[in-house]
C-alpha positions as CSV (number, residue, x, y, z in Angstrom):
1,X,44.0,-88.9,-202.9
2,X,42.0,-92.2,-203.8
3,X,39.1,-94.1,-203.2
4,X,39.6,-97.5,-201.6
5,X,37.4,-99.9,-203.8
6,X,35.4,-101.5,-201.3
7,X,32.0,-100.1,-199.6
8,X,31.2,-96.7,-200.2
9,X,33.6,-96.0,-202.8
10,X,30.9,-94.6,-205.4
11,X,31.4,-91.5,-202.4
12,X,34.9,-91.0,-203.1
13,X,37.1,-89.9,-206.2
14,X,39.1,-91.9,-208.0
15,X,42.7,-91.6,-207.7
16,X,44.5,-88.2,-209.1
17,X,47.6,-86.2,-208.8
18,X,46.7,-82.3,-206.6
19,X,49.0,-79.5,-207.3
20,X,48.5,-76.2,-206.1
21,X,50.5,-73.1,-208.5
22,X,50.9,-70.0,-207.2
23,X,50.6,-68.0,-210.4
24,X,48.4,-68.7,-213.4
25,X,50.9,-68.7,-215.8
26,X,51.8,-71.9,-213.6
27,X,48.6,-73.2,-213.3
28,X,48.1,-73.2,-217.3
29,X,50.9,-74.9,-217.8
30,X,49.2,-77.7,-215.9
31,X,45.7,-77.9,-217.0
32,X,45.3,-80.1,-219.8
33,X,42.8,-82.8,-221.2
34,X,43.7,-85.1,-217.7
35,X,43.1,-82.3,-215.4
36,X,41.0,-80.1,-214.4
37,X,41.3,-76.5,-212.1
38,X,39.5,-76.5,-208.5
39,X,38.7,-73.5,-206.9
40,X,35.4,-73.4,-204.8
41,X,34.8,-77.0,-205.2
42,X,31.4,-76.9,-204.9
43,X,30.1,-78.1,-208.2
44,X,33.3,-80.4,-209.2
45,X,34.1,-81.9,-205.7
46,X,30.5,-83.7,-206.0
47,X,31.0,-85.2,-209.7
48,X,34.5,-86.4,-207.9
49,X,33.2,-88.1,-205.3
50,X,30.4,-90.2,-207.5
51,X,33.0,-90.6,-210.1
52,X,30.8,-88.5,-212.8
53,X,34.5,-86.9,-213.3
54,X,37.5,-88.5,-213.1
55,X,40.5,-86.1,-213.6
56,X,44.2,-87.8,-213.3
57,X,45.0,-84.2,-211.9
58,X,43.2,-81.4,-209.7
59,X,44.9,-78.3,-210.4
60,X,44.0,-76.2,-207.0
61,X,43.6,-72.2,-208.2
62,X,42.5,-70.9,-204.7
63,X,46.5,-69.3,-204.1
64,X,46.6,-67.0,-207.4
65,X,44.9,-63.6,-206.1
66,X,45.4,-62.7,-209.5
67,X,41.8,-64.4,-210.5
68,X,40.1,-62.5,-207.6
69,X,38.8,-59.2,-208.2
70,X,35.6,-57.6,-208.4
71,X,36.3,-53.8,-209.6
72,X,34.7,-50.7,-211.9
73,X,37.1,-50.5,-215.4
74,X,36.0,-47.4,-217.2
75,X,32.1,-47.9,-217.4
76,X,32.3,-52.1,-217.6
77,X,32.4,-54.6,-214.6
78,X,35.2,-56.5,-214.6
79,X,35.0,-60.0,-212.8
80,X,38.0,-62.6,-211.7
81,X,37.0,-66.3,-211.9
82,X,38.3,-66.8,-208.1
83,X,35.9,-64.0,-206.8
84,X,33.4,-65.8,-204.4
85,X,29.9,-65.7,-205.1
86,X,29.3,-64.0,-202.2
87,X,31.3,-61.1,-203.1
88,X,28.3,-60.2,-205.8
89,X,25.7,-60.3,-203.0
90,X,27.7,-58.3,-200.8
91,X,28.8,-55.4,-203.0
92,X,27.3,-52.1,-203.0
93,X,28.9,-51.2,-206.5
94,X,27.0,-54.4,-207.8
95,X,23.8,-52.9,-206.4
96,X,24.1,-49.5,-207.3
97,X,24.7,-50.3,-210.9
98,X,24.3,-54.4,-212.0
99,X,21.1,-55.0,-209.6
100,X,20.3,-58.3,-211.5
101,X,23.9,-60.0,-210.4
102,X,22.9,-59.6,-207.2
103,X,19.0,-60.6,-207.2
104,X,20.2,-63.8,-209.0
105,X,23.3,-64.3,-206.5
106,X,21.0,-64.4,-203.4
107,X,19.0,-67.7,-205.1
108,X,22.1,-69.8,-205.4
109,X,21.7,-72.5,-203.2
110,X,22.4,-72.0,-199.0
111,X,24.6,-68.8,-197.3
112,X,27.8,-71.3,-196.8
113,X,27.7,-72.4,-200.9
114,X,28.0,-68.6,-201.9
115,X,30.9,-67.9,-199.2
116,X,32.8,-71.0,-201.0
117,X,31.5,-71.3,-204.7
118,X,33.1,-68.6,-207.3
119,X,31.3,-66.9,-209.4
120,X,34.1,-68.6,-212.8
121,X,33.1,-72.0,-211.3
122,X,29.4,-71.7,-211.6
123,X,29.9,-70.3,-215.6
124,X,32.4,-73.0,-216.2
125,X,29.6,-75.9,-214.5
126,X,27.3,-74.8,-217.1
127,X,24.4,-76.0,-215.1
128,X,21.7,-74.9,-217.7
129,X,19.6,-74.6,-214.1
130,X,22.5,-72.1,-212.4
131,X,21.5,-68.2,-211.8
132,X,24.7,-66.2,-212.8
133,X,24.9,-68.1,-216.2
134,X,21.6,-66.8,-217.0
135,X,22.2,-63.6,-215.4
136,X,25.3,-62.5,-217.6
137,X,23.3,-63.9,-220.6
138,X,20.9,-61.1,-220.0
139,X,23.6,-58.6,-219.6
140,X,25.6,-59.5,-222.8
141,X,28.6,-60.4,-220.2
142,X,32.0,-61.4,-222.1
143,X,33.9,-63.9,-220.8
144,X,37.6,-63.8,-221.5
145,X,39.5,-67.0,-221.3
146,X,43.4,-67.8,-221.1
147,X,45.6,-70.9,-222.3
148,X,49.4,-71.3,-221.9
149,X,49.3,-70.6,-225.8
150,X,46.9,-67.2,-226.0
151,X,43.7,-65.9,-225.0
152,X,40.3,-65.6,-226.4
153,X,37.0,-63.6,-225.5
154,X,33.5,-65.2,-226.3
155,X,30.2,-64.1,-225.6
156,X,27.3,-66.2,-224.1
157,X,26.0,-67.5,-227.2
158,X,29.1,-68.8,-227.8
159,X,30.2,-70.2,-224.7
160,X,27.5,-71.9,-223.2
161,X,26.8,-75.2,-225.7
162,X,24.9,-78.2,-223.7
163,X,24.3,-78.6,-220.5
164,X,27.3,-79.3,-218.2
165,X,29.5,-78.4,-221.8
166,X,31.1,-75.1,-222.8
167,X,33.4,-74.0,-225.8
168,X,36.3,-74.2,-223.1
169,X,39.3,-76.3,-224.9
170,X,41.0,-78.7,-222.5
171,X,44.2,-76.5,-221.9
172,X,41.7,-73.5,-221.6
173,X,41.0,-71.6,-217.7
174,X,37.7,-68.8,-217.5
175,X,39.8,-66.1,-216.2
176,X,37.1,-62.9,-215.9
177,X,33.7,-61.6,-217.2
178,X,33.4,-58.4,-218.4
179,X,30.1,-57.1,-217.8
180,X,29.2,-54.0,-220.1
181,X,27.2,-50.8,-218.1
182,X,23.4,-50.8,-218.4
183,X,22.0,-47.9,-220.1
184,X,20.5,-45.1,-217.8
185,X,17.6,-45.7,-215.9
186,X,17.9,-49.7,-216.9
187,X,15.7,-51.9,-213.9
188,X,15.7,-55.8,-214.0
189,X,14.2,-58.5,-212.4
190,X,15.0,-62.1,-211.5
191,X,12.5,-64.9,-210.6
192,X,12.8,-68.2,-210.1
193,X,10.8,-71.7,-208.9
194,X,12.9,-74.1,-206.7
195,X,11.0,-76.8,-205.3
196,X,12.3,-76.0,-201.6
197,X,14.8,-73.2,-200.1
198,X,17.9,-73.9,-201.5
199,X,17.7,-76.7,-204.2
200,X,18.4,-76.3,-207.7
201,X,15.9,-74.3,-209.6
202,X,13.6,-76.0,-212.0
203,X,13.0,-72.8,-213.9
204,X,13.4,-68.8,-213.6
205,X,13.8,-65.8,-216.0
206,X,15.9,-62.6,-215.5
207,X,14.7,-59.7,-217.3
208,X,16.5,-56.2,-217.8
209,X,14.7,-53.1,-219.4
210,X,15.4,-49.9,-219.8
211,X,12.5,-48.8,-221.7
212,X,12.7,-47.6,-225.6
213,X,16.2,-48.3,-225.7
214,X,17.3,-51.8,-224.1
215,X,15.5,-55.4,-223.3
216,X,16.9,-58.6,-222.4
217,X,14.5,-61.5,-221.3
218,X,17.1,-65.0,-220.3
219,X,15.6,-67.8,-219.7
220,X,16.8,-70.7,-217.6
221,X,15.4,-74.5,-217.6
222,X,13.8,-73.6,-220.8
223,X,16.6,-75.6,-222.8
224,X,19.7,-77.3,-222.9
225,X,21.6,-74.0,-221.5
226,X,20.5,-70.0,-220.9
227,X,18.8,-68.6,-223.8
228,X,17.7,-65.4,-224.8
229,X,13.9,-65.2,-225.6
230,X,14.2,-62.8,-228.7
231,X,10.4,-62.3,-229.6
232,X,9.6,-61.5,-226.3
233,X,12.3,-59.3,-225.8
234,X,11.4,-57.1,-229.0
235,X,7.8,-56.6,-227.9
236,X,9.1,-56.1,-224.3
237,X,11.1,-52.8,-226.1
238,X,8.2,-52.1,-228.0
239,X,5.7,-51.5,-224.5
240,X,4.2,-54.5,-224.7
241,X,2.7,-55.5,-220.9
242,X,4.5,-57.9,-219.1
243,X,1.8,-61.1,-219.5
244,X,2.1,-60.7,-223.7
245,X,6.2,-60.5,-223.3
246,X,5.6,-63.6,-220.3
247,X,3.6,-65.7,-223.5
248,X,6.1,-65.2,-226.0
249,X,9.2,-66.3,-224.0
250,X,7.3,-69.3,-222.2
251,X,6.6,-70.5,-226.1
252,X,10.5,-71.5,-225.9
253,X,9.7,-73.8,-222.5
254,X,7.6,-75.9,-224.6
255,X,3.8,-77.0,-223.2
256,X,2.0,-77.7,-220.4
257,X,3.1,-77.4,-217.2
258,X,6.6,-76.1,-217.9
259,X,5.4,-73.5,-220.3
260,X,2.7,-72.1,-217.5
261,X,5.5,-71.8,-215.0
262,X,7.7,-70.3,-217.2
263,X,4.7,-67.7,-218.4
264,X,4.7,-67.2,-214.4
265,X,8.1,-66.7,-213.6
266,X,8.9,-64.1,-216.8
267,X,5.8,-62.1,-215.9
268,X,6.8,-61.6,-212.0
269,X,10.3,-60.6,-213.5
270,X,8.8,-58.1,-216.0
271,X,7.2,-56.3,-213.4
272,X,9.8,-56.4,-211.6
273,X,11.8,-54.3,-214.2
274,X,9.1,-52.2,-214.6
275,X,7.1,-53.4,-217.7
């Protein structure tokens, strides 16, 4: 596939090489510092087509069912990077028992992105505005990633760096998150401010509390990618009502009127969990 070089061709990719493996030992041996993996398109076909990435190959994922899973592994949740996002919003096991995937699932974009976009695609964007990165930040999700040379497991802190940038190596492929059970009796909350239906958020806050034993308070548009607002979360375990916990995490969004709608956004999602 190419772009022409005439009008319109800031639309279209540059030139690459597409190859679709059937297994992913096949599709490791492909990806490299020149290419990069496809699967739901929906965050890479756009930097392709305004040239923001220009891979000399596509490496298409979408015919290894191996990456697409969604299943109960003792007590932990075990997600495959092919799994559509939709799959989360639709599940009752997700419901029952990880409410927070699917509160923050139901804000990504428009019904047709989450039939397409998978749920490894939107950790591996990084968008430091994307729900389920800052939803597995608040539920100490592991994210366990393959190479044709060996495999690696890194938690959020770890994997998420800058925006759009993760500690993924060139020859590296997200291949599942591991999603740890919440304690008994945990609730959560997820809230976020979009400027219309649909559109990237400019802000939100997912909070989980199970109270006297386990709080999590993620904030997202509050830096360069999710981040856990510690001070907030401590006086969150401690009983602290939900407009002292909201103050202490907005402190990270900086002032004015980010740091208002962030105070907002983590109150709403505090009460939601029951602070």
């Amino acid at each position: 596939m190419a772009g022409d070089g005439g009008v319109g061709a800031a639309v279209k990719p540059a030139a690459f090489e597409y190859s679709v493996p059937d297994t992913l030992e096949e599709a490791l041996e492909l990806i490299g510092a020149e290419s990069r993996p496809l699967a739901g398109g929906q965050s890479l076909v756009p930097l392709l087509n305004f040239r923001l990435a220009r891979p000399a190959r596509l490496v298409d994922v979408n015919r290894i069912p191996e990456l697409a899973y969604l299943r109960k592994d003792g007590a932990a949740l075990r997600i495959g990077a092919l799994t559509r996002q939709v799959a989360l919003e639709r599940s009752p096991l997700v419901a029952a028992e990880w409410p927070l995937l699917r509160e923050a699932t139901r804000n990504v974009g428009h019904a047709q992105i989450r039939s397409r976009g998978t749920v490894g695609g939107s950790v591996a964007h990084a968008d430091p505005t994307a729900e389920l990165p800052v939803a597995f930040t608040a539920l100490d999700a592991r994210f366990h990633l393959r190479s044709s040379s060996g495999a690696r497991t890194l938690g959020s802190e770890e994997l998420f760096r800058w925006p759009y940038t993760t500690a993924l190596a060139p020859d590296e492929m997200l291949v599942e998150i591991e999603v740890p059970p919440l304690p008994q009796g945990a609730r959560a909350g997820f809230v976020e401010h979009a400027r219309t239906h649909g559109d990237f958020a400019v802000a939100g806050a997912a909070v989980v509390l199970a109270p006297g034993r386990y709080a999590a308070v993620a904030l997202l548009g509050a830096g360069p990618k999710p981040l856990r607002a510690e001070q907030a979360e401590s006086a969150l375990l401690e009983g602290a009502p939900a407009r002292e916990v909201a103050a202490l995490a907005a402190e990270l969004a900086g002032g004015g009127y980010p740091r208002a709608l962030m105070a907002d956004l983590v109150r709403r999602a505090a009460e939601e969990a029951g602070a």
